[in-house]
C-alpha positions as CSV (number, residue, x, y, z in Angstrom):
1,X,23.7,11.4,-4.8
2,X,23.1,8.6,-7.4
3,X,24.9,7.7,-10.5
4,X,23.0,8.4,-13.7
5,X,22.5,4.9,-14.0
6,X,22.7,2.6,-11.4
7,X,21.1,-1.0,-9.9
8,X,17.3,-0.8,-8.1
9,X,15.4,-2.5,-6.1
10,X,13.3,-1.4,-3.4
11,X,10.9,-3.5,-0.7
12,X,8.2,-1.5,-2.7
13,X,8.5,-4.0,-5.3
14,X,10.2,-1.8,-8.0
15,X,13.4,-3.1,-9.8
16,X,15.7,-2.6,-12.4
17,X,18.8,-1.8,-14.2
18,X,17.9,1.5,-15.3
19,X,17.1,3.2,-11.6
20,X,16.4,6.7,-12.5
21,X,13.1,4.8,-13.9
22,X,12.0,4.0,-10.9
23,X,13.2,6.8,-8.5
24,X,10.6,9.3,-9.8
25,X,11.9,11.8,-8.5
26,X,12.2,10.8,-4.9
27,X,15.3,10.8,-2.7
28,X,16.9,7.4,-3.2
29,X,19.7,5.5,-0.7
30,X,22.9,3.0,-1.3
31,X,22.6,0.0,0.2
32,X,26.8,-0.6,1.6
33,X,26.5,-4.5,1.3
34,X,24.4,-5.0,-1.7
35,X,25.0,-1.8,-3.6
36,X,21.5,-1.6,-4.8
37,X,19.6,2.0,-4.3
38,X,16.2,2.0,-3.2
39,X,13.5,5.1,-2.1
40,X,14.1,6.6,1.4
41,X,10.1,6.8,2.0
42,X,10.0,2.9,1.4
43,X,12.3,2.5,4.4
44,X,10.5,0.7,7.6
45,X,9.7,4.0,10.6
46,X,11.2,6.4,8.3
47,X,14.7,4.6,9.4
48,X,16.5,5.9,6.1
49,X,15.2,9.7,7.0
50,X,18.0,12.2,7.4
51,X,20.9,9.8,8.3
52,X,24.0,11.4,8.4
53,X,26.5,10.8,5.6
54,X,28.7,8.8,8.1
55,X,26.2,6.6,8.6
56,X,26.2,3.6,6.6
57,X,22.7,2.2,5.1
58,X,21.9,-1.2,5.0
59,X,18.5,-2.4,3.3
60,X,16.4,-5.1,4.7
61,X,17.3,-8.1,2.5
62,X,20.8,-7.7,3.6
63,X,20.5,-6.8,7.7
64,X,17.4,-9.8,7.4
65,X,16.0,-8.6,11.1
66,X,13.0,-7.5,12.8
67,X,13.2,-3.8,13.6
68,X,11.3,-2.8,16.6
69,X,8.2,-0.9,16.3
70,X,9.3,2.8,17.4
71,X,8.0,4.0,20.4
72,X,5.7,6.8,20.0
73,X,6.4,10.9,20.1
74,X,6.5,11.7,24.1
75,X,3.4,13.4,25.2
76,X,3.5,17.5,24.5
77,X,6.1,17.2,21.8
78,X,3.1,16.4,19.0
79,X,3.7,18.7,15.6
80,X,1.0,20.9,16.3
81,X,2.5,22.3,19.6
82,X,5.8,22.7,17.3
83,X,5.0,23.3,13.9
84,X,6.9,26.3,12.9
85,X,10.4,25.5,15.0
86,X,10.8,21.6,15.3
87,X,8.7,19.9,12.2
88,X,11.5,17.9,10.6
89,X,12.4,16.2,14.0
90,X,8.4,15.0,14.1
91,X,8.0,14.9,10.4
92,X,10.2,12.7,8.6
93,X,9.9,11.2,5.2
94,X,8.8,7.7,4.8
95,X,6.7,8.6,7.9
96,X,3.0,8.6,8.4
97,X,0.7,11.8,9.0
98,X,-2.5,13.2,8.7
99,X,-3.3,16.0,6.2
100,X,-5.9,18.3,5.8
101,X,-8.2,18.1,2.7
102,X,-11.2,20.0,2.7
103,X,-12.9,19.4,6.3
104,X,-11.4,16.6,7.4
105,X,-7.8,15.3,7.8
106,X,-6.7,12.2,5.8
107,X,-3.7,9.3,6.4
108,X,-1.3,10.4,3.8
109,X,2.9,9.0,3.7
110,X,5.4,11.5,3.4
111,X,7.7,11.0,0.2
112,X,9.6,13.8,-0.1
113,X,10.0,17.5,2.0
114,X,9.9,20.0,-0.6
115,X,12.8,22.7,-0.7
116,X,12.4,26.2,0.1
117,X,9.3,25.4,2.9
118,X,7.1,24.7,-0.4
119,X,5.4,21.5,1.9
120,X,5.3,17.8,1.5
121,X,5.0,15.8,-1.6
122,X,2.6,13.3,-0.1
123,X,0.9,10.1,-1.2
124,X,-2.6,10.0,0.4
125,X,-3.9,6.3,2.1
126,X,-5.6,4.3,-1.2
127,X,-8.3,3.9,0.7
128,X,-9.3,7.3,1.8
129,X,-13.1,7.8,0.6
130,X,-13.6,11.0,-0.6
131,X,-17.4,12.6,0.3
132,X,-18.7,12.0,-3.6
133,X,-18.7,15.7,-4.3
134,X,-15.0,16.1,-3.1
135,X,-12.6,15.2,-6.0
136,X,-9.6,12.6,-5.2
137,X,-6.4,15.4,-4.1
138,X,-4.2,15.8,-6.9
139,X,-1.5,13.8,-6.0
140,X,1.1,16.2,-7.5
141,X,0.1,19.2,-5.3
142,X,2.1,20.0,-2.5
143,X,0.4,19.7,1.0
144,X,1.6,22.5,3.6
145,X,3.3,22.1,6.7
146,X,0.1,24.0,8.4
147,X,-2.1,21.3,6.7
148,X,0.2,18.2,8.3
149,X,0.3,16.8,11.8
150,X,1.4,13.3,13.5
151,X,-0.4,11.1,15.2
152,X,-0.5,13.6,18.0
153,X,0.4,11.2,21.1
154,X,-0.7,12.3,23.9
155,X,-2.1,15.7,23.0
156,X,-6.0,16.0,23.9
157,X,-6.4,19.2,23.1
158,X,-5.2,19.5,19.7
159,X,-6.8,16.0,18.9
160,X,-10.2,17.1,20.0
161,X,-9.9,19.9,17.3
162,X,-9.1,17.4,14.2
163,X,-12.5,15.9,12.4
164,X,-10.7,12.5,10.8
165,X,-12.3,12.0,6.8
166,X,-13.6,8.1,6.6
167,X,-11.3,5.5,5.2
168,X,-10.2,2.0,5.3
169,X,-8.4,1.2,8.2
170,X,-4.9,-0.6,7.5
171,X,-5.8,-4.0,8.9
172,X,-8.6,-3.9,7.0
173,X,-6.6,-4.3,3.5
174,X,-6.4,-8.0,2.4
175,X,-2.8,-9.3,2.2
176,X,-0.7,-10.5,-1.0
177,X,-2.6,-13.8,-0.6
178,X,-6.3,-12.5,0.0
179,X,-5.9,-10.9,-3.9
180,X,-4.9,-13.8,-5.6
181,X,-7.7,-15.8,-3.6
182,X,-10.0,-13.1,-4.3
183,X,-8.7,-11.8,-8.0
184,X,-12.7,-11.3,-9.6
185,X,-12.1,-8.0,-7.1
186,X,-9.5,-6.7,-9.2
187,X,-10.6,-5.4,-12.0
188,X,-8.1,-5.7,-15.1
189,X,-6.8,-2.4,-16.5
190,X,-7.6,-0.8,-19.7
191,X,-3.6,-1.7,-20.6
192,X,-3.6,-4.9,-19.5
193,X,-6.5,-5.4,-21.7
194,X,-4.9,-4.2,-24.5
195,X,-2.3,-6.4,-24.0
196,X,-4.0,-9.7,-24.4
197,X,-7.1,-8.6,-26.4
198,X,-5.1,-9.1,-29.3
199,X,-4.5,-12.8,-28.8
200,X,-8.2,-14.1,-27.0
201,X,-8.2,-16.8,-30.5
202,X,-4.9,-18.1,-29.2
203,X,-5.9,-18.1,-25.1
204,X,-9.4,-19.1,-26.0
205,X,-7.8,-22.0,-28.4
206,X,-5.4,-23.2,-25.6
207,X,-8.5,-23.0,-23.1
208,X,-10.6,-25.8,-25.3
209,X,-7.4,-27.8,-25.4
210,X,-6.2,-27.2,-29.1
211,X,-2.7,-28.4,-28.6
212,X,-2.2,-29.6,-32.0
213,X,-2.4,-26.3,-33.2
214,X,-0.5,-24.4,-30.5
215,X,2.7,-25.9,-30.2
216,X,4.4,-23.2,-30.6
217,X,3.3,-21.8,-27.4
218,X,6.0,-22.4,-24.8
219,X,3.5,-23.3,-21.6
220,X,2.3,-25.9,-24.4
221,X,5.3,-27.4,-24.9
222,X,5.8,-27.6,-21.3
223,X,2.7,-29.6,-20.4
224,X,3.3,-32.0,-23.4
225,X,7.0,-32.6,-22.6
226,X,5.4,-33.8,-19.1
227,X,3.2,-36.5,-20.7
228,X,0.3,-34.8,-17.9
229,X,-2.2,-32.8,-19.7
230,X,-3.5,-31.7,-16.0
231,X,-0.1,-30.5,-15.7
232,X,-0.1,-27.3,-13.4
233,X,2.3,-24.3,-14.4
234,X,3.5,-22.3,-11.4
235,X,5.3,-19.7,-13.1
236,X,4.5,-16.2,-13.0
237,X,7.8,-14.5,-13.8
238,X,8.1,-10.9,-11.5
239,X,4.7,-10.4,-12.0
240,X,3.6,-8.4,-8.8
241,X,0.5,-9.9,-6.7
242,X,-1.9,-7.6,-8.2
243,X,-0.9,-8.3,-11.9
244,X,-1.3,-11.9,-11.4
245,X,-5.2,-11.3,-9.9
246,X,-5.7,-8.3,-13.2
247,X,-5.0,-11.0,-15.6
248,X,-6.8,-13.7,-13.6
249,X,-10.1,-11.3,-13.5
250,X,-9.7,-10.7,-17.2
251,X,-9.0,-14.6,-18.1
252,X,-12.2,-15.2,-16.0
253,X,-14.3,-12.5,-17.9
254,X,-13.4,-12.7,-21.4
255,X,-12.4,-16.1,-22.1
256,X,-16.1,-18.0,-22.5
257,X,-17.1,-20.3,-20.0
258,X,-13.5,-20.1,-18.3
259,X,-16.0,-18.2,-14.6
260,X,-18.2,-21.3,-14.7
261,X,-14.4,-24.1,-14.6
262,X,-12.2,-21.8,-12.0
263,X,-10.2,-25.3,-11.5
264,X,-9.4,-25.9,-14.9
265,X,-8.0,-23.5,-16.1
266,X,-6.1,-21.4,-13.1
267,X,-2.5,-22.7,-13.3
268,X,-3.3,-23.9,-17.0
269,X,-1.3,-23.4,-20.4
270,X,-3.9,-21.2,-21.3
271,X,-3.4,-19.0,-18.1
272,X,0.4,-19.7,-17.9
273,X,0.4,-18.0,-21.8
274,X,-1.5,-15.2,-20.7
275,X,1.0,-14.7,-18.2
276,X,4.0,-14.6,-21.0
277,X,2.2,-12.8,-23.1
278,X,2.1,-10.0,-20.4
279,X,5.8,-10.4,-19.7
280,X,6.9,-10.1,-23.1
281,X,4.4,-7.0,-23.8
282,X,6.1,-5.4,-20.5
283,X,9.8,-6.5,-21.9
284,X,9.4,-5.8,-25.3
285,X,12.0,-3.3,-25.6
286,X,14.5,-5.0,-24.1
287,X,13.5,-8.7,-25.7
288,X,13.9,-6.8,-29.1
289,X,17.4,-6.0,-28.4
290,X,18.2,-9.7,-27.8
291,X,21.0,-10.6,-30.6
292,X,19.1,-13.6,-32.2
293,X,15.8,-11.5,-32.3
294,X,14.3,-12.4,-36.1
295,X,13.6,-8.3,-36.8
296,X,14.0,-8.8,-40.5
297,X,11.2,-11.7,-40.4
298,X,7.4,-12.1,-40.2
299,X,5.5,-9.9,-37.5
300,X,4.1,-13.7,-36.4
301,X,8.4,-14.7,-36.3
302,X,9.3,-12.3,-33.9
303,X,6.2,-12.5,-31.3
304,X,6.9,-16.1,-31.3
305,X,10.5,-15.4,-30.4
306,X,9.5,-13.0,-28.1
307,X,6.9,-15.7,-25.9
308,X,9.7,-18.0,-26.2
309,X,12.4,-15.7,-24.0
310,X,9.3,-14.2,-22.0
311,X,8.8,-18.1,-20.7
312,X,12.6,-18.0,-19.8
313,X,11.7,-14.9,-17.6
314,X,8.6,-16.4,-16.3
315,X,10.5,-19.8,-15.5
316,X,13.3,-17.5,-13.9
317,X,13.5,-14.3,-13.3
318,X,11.5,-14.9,-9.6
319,X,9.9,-11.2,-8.0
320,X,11.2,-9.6,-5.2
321,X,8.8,-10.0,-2.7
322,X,7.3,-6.6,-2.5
323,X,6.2,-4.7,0.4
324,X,2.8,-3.1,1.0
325,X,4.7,0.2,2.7
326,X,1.4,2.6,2.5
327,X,-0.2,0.0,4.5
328,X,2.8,-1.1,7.2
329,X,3.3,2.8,6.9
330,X,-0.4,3.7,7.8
331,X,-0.6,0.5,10.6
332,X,2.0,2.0,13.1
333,X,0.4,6.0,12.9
334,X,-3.0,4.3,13.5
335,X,-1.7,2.6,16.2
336,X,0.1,5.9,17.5
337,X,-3.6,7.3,16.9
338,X,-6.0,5.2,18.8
339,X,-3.3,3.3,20.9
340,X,-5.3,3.3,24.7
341,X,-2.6,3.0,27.4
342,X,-1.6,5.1,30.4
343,X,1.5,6.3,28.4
344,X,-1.2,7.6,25.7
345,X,-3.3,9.6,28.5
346,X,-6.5,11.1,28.1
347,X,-5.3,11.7,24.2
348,X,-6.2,8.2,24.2
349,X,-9.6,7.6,25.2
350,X,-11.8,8.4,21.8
351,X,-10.8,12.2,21.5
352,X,-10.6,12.9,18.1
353,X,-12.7,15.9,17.2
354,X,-15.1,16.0,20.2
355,X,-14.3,20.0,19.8
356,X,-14.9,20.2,15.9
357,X,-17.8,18.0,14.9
358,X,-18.4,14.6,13.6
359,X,-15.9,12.8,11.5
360,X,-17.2,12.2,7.7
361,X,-20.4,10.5,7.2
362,X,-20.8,9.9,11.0
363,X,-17.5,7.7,10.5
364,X,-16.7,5.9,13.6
365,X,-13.3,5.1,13.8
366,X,-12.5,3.1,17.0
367,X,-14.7,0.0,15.1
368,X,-12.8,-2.8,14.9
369,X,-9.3,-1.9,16.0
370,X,-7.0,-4.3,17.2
371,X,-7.4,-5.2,20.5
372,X,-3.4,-5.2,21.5
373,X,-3.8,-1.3,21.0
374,X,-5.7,-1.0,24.2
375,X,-4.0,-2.5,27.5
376,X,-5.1,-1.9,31.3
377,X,-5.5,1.5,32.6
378,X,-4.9,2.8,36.1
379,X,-7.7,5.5,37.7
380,X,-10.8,5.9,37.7
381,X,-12.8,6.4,34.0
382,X,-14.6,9.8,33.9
383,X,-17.0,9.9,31.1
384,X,-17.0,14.0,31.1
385,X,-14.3,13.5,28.7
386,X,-16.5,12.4,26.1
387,X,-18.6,15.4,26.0
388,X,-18.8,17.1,23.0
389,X,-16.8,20.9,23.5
390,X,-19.3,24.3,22.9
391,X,-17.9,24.4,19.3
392,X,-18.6,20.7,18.3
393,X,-20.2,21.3,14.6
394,X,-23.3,18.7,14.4
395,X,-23.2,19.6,10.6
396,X,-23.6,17.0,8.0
397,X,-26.5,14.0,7.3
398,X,-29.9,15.4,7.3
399,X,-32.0,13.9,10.0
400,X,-33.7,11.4,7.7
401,X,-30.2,9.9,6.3
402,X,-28.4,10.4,9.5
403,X,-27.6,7.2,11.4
404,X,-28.8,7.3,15.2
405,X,-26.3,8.6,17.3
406,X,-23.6,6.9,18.5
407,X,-23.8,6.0,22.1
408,X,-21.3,7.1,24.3
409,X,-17.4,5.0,24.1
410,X,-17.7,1.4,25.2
411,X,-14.5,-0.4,24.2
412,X,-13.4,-3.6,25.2
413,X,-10.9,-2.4,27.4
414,X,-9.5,-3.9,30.9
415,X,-11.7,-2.3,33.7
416,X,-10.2,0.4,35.2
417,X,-9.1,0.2,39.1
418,X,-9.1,3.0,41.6
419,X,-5.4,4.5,42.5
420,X,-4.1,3.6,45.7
421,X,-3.9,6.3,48.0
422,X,-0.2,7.5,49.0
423,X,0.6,6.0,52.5
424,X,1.3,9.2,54.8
């Protein structure tokens, strides 16, 4: 059990002093090097998942390796066959599953097994898409075990009966690099607005290259102590990824004429203030403590204090490299999923709900994959596997919206070869 207070910092990006902040609620581990805690269900493969108390924890900064990819469930031991007797030994938080909402099932991560068989506290995949008169799951609602199941590896049968809801597949999800590169797809919060609203005269003044006027404004100073007015400012503080690109997208929008000169104004004083004045609004309580904080001064006095230590955070207080973990979590149950391979079977070959009815909208959801999920297959291919069963519900699009049918499994898969008869 954790301290009431105690050091944070997770691969999920979150991090701080205070760590009952950030533990909302979740089971949280001791690292034994570092003595930093951190959530179980950000743990790579669910490796932080019931380990016995003898078992010392390491987090990743501090055993720096590649873990390998876990193999995946052996064939017949798949949740569904063993719901009610061996769930926690398939199930484990930090893990990936599939849970039932409505019709279809959805990618959801486990975070935390609820006590007294109430279910699963889950987080669903971000980019589940909902049919538009389903609402989003409330994402405090428990989800049942009889609502849950795994990737079911190797089981046909229970595959065949599972209609999958559409969604984004995990490789589809641009990396930290595709957000910044592509910030005007981020849409700024209402908060974050709020936060810099209040100072567009300042950001738009810095912007048309008032210095004279600004030079109280630490990113300011900077450029003009370097004698380079193109001066680029790199600093961004611990400002996650997606921070960056919010205020980027609003800086883009709202500042006039700042969409139509991208390159002269990203990495700017104008951008690099926006930047502290975010850092500072996100520190405030804790800047406000500081001992030489002007309190008893103008309201003007003290926010210019406050930008002038929120530039020391931004210059060095550098962000832990966060870790998507919903999507490395949802990458390996896809590829348990849809993996093709003799050790995956017939479970393998496009089964999902050929016994229940089409997935949502039509979805197809072998598009795309990567190819290293299929590898060459011994026998022969028999294509009465990819009949639909006598149950198979063909409910849904009405003719004239409905996409044509479609046609029967092709993937780009090895050819198959006959077996080799047994010598006698």
């Amino acid at each position: 059990m954790a301290p009431r207070e105690f050091d944070f910092s997770c691969r999920c990006g979150d991090h701080g002093p205070h760590g009952l902040e950030f533990a909302r609620g979740l089971e949280v581990i001791h690292c034994e090097k570092c003595s930093t805690w951190s959530h179980v269900s950000c743990q790579r493969f669910g490796r932080a998942a019931g380990l016995p108390k003898s078992t010392p924890f390491y987090c990743d900064r501090c055993v720096r390796m590649e873990l390998p990819i876990p193999s995946a469930p052996k064939a017949g031991l798949s949740f569904i066959c063993i719901i009610h007797k061996f769930s926690l030994k398939i199930h484990r938080v930090g893990m990936g599953a599939l849970a039932k909402y409505g019709k279809y099932h959805y990618p959801v991560r486990l975070l935390l097994r609820l006590p007294r068989r109430q279910g699963w506290r889950v987080r669903f995949w971000r980019g589940c898409a909902y049919p538009p008169d389903v609402p989003p799951p409330d994402p405090e609602k428990a989800v049942t075990e009889d609502d849950l199941v795994d990737s079911l590896y190797g089981n046909q049968a229970a595959r065949r009966r599972i209609r999958l809801g559409k969604y984004t597949h995990a490789h589809e999800i641009p990396v930290e690099e595709d957000l910044l590169a592509n910030f005007q797809d981020q849409p700024f919060s209402p908060r974050l607005d709020a936060i810099l609203s209040p100072y567009f005269d300042v950001l738009f003044a810095i912007f048309s290259k008032s210095f004279e006027q600004n030079l109280h404004i630490p990113s300011v100073q900077y450029v003009l102590a370097s004698k380079k007015k193109d001066q680029t400012i790199p600093y961004a503080g611990d400002l996650s990824v997606q921070e960056q690109a919010e205020i980027m997208n609003w800086f883009c929008n709202m500042i006039p004429y700042a969409k139509d000169h991208l390159t002269d104004w990203v990495g700017s004083p104008a951008h690099a203030h926006a930047i502290t004045i975010v850092i500072a609004a996100l520190n405030e309580k804790e800047l406000r403590l500081h001992r030489d904080f002007p309190s008893q001064e103008s309201e003007m006095a003290q926010t210019t204090a406050m930008w002038k230590w929120a530039w020391q955070l931004q210059q060095h207080r550098g962000r832990i490299p966060a870790v998507d973990v919903d999507r490395e979590c949802l990458g390996l149950l896809e590829q348990w999923m849809f993996e093709s391979s003799d050790d995956a079977g017939l479970a393998g070959d496009e089964q999902w709900g050929l016994d229940a009815g089409h997935h949502q909208d039509r979805w197809v959801p072998y598009k795309g994959l990567p190819a290293a999920w299929s590898s060459y297959r011994s026998g022969f291919e028999d294509n009465a596997k990819y009949e639909h069963g006598p149950d198979f519900s063909d409910e849904g699009l009405s003719e004239k919206e409905a996409p044509a049918p479609a046609p029967k499994p092709a993937p780009d898969r090895p050819r198959p070869r006959p077996k080799r008869k047994a010598k006698e």
